[in-house]
N, C-alpha and C positions, 0 to 999 in steps of 0.2 A: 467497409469498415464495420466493426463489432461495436456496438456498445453495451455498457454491463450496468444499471442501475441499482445501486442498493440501499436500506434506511435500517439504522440500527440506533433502537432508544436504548441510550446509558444514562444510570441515576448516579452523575457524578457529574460536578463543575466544565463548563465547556473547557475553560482553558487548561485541563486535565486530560479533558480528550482532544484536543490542539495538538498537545506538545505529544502525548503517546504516541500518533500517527506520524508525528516527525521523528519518532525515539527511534533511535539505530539501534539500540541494545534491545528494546521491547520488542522491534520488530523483527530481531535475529531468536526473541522466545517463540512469537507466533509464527514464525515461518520455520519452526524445527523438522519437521515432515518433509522439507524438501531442502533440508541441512543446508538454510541460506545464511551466507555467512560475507559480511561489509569486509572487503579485500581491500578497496584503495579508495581516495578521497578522504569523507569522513565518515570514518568509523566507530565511533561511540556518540553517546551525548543526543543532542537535537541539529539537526540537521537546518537549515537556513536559507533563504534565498540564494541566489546565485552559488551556491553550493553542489558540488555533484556525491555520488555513491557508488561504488562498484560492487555489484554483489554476487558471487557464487553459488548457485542452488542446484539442485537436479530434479530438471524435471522429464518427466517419463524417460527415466534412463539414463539422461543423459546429463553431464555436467555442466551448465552455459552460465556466462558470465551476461550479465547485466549492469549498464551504467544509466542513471539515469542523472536529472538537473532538477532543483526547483527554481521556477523559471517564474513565480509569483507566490506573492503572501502578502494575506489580511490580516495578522494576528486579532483574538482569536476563531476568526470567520471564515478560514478558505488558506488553500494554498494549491497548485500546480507543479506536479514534476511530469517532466517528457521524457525519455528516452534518447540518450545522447548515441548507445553504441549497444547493439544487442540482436536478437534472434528475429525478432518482430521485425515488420517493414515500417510501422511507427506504432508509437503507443503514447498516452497521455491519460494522466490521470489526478480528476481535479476534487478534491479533499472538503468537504462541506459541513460547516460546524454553525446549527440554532440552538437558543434556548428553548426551551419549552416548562415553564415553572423552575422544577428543580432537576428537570433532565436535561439531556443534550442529545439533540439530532445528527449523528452522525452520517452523512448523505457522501456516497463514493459514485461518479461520474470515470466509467474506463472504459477509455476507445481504444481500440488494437486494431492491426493490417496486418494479418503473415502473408510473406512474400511471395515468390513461385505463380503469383495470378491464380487464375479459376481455380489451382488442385489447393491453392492456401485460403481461399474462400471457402471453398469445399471441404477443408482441415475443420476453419474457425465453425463452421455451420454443425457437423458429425462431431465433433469430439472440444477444442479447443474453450471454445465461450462456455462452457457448464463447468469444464476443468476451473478456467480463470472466475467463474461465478463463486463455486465451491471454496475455491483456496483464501479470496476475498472474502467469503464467507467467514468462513474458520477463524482468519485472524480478526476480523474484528470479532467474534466472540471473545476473543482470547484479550482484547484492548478491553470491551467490557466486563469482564469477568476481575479481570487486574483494576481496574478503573474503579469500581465498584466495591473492593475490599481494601485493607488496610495494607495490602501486599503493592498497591501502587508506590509508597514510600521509597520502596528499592528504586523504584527507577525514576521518579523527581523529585531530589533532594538539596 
């Protein structure tokens, strides 16, 4: 199994950056690059425990549909979604939100498995864990950069 650790300081109220990382619309802006787009479940708004999402993106090439769950929540401290139906052989990824004065600790815990044994090890080692670092990467820039200006307005109002 892959794990991806990341910490991202944003100068903007936790529960600002709580609710972004649950935001189905924010995160149909940050993940434009790979034209991820919420199909079924819930599709707008903030997304909630026991709630699932389906989402459409293309990655290297290909078109795959992703469903995932949140399967826990601390508002505004934490939350978990898993992987209900998707390309991975599991994936979970757990959402980590400190204060720190006037910032917020964005902290992203993501385990992944592709499937196929040794040759999907072998995937995640060569190519897959730097892809999924990268694109993790990206959007939370993209949550702080929104986060951080007056343009968060559009999307929690």
């Amino acid at each position: 199994m892959a794990i991806i650790k990341l910490s991202t300081i944003i100068n903007a109220p936790v529960e600002r950056c709580f609710n972004f990382s649950r935001s189905i619309d924010l995160h149909q802006v940050s993940t434009s690059k790979t034209k991820e787009r919420a199909i079924a479940g819930v599709t707008k708004g903030l997304i909630n425990k026991g709630e699932q999402v389906t989402w459409s993106a293309k990655h290297f090439g290909i078109y795959q549909k992703l469903t995932v769950e949140i399967i826990a929540m601390d508002s505004p401290n934490s939350f978990e979604d898993r992987m209900v139906k998707g390309a991975f052989k599991s994936m979970k990824h757990l959402h980590l939100f400190e204060t720190k004065g006037e910032q917020t600790i964005m902290k992203d815990v993501f385990e992944f498995e592709s499937p196929f044994g040794s040759i999907g090890r072998l995937f995640n080692k060569l190519i897959l864990t730097s892809y999924m670092e990268r694109f993790l990467m990206e959007r939370n820039q993209i949550i702080k950069i929104i986060a951080e200006s007056e343009e968060w307005k559009k999307f929690l109002n």
